[in-house]
C-alpha positions in Angstrom: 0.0 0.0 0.0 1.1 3.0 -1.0 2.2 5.6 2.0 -0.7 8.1 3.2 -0.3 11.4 3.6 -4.5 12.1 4.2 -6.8 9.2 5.2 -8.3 7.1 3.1 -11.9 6.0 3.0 -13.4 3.1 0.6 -16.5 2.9 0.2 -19.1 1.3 -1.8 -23.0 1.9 -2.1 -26.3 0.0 -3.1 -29.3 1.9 -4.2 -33.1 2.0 -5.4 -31.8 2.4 -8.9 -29.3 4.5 -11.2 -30.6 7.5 -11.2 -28.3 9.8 -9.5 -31.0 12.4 -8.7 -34.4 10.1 -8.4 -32.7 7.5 -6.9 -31.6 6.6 -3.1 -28.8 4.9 -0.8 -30.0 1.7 0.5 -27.1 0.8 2.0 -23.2 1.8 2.7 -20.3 0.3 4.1 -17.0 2.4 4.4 -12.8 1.4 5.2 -11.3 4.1 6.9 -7.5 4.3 6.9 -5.2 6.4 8.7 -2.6 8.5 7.6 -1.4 8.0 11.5 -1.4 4.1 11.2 -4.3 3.6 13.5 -6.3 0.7 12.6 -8.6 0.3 10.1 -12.1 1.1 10.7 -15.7 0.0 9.2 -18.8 1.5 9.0 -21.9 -0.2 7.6 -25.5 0.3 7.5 -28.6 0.2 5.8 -30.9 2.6 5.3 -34.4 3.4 4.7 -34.4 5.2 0.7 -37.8 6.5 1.2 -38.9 5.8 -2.0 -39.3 2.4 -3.7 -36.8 0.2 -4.3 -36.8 -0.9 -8.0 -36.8 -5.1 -9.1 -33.7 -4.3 -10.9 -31.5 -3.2 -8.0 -33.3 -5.3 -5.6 -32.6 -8.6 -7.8 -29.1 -7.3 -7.5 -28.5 -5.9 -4.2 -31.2 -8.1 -2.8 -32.5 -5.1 -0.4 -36.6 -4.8 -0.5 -38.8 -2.3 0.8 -39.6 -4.6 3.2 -36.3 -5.2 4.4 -35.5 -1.3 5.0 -38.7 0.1 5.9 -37.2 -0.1 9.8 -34.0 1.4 8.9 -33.0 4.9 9.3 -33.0 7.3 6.3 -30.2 9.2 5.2 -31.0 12.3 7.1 -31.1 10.7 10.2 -27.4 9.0 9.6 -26.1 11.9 7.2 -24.1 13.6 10.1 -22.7 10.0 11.5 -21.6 9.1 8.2 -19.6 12.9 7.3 -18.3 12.7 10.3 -16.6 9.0 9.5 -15.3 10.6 5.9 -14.1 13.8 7.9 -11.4 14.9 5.6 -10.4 11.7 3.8 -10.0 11.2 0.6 -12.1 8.7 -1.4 -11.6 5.2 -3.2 -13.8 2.7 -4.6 -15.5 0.6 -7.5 -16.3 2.6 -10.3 -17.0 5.2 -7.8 -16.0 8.3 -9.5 -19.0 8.0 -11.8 -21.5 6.3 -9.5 -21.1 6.3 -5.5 -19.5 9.3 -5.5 -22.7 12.0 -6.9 -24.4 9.7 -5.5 -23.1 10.3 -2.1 -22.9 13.8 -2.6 -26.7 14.3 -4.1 -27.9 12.7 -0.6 -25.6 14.7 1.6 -26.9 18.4 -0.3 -30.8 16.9 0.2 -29.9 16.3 4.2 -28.1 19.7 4.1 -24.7 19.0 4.3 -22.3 20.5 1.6 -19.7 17.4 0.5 -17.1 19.2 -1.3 -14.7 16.6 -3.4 -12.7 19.2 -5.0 -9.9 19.2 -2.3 -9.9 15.4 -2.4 -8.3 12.9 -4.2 -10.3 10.1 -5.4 -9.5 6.9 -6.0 -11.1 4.3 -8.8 -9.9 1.3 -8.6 -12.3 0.3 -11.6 -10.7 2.9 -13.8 -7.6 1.6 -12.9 -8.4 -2.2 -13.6 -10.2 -0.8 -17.1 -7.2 0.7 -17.9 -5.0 -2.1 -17.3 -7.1 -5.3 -17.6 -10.8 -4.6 -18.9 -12.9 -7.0 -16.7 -15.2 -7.3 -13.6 -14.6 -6.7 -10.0 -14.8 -10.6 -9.6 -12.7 -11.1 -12.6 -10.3 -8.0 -10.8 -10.3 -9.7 -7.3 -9.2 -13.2 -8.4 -6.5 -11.6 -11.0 -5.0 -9.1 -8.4 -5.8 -10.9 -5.7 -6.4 -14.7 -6.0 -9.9 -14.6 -4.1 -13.0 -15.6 -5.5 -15.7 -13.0 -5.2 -18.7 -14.1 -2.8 -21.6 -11.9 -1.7 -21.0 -9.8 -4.9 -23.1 -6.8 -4.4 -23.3 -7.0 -1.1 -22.0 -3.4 -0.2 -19.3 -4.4 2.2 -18.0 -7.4 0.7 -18.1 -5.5 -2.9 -15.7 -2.4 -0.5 -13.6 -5.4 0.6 -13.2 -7.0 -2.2 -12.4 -3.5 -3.9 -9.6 -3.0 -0.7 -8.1 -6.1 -2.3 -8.1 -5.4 -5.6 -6.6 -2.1 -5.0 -3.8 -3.1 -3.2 -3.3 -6.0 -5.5 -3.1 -3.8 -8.4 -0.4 -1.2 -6.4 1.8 -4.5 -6.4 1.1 -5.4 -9.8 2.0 -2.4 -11.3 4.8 -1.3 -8.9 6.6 0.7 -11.6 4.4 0.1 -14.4 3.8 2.8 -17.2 1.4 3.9 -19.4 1.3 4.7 -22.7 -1.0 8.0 -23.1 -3.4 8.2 -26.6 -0.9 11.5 -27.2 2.2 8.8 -27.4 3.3 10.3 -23.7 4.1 7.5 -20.9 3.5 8.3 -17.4 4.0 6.0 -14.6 0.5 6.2 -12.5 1.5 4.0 -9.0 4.7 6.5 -7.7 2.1 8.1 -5.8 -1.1 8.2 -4.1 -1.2 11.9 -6.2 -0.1 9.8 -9.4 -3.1 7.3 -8.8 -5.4 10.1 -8.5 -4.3 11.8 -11.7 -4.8 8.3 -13.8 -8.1 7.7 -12.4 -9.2 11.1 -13.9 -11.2 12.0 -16.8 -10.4 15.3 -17.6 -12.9 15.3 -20.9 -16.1 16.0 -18.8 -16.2 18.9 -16.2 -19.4 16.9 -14.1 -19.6 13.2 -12.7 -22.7 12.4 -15.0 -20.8 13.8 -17.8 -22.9 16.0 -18.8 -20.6 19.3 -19.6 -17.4 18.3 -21.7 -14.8 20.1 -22.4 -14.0 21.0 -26.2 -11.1 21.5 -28.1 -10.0 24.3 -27.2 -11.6 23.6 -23.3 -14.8 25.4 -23.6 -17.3 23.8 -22.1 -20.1 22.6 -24.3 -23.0 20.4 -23.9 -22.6 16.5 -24.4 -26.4 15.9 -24.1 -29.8 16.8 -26.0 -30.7 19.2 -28.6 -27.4 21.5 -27.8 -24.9 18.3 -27.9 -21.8 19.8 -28.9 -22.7 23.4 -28.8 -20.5 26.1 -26.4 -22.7 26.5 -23.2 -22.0 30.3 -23.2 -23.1 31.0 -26.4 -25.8 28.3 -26.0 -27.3 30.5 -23.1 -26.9 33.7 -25.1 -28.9 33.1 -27.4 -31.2 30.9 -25.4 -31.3 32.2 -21.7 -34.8 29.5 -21.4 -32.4 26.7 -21.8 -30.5 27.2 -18.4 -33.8 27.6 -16.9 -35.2 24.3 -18.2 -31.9 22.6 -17.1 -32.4 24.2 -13.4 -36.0 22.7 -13.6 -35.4 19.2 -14.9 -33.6 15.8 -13.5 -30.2 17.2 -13.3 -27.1 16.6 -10.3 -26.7 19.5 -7.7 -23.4 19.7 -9.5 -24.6 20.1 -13.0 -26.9 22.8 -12.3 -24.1 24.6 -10.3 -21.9 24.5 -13.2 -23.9 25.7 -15.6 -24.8 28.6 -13.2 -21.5 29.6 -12.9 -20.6 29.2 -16.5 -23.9 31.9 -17.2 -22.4 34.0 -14.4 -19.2 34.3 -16.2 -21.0 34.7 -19.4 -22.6 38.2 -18.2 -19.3 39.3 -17.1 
């Protein structure tokens, strides 16, 4: 494992769906580990969505509404689970595009700002895509030797992730990679190196949404505008950042094209 200069929490989540904005935690299990040494600690617990869980996810997760409808809801365990992050940075499964809004939607509706930007995060499935396109059972008995059981179970999916993670720090121990721009890079010298090869730096929001074009203008990667500047979009159509403020959008989405229309009036 790689040295730690912050702590380091994985995590992994189930939900009632995809969705990142309709849909809710069901459950979340977290590895906290300390910059300091200390032990390891876990945090796991189930929660109460508030709205129904769909037969897709619960045919994966295996979490009805009649299994949570005792639980707590996110509000009620919002603060407990902050406080457990604190300032850590963040790993998981795929959790840069998933678990991450995701976490982050529920902690803005329970009123707590989650700000990621001073964080690294850590995606171990970006990392395994990268290096060895497969699953995370595929990733655990590759980098790890283990067969995968309870798959989709939240904490044996974050342990299971632990695993891989450290299996692929070993693996690639002085490893590099070949960049599409013919530049090679060697992503494991760091914990700030791992960070900066899990990142996507085409998209400016986790739902990918807003990319960034050629010249690094933001423009639309979605609907009617697809391709279009953003600015210029909302120059000439001021209803369209309205509709987007209105609609099924991320918390982060609809700050960013806020700010992008601020600095358009400039």
């Amino acid at each position: 494992m790689l040295d730690l200069t912050n702590d380091l929490v994985f995590f992994d989540l189930e939900a009632t769906g995809l969705n990142l904005t309709r849909d809710r935690i069901v459950q979340i299990a977290m590895i906290k580990m300390f910059a300091d040494g200390r032990p390891t600690q876990e945090l796991e617990m189930k929660i109460n969505p508030t709205v129904p869980v769909s037969a897709e996810a619960a045919a994966i997760h295996g979490l009805t509404d009649a299994d949570l409808q005792n639980e707590p809801t996110f509000a009620d365990v919002a603060r407990k689970i902050y406080d457990f992050i604190g300032n850590a940075d963040l790993a998981g499964y795929n959790s840069n595009r998933y678990d991450v809004p995701l976490l982050q939607e529920e902690f803005y509706r329970a009123g707590l700002f989650f700000d990621t930007n001073q964080r690294r995060l850590i995606d171990a499935q970006h990392i395994f895509y990268q290096m060895e396109p497969r699953t995370l059972g595929a990733a655990l008995k590759f980098y790890a030797g283990k067969e995968m059981e309870n798959a989709h179970d939240a904490l044996a999916d974050v342990r299971a992730t632990v695993d891989v993670f450290r299996g692929q720090l070993k693996h690639y121990a002085g490893a590099t990679y070949r960049k599409d721009d013919g530049t090679e890079i060697q992503p494991f010298e760091s914990l700030d190196s791992v960070a900066e090869f899990c990142k996507d730096n085409r998209f400016l929001d986790a739902t990918r949404r807003i990319k960034r074009g050629p010249d690094g203008t933001p423009i639309f990667n979605f609907g009617k505008h697809a391709g279009k500047p953003v600015a210029e979009v909302f120059a000439k159509e001021p209803s369209y950042l309205k509709w987007i403020l209105d609609k099924d959008f991320t918390t982060e989405v609809k700050a960013l094209v806020q700010a992008i229309d601020e600095e358009r009036r400039k």
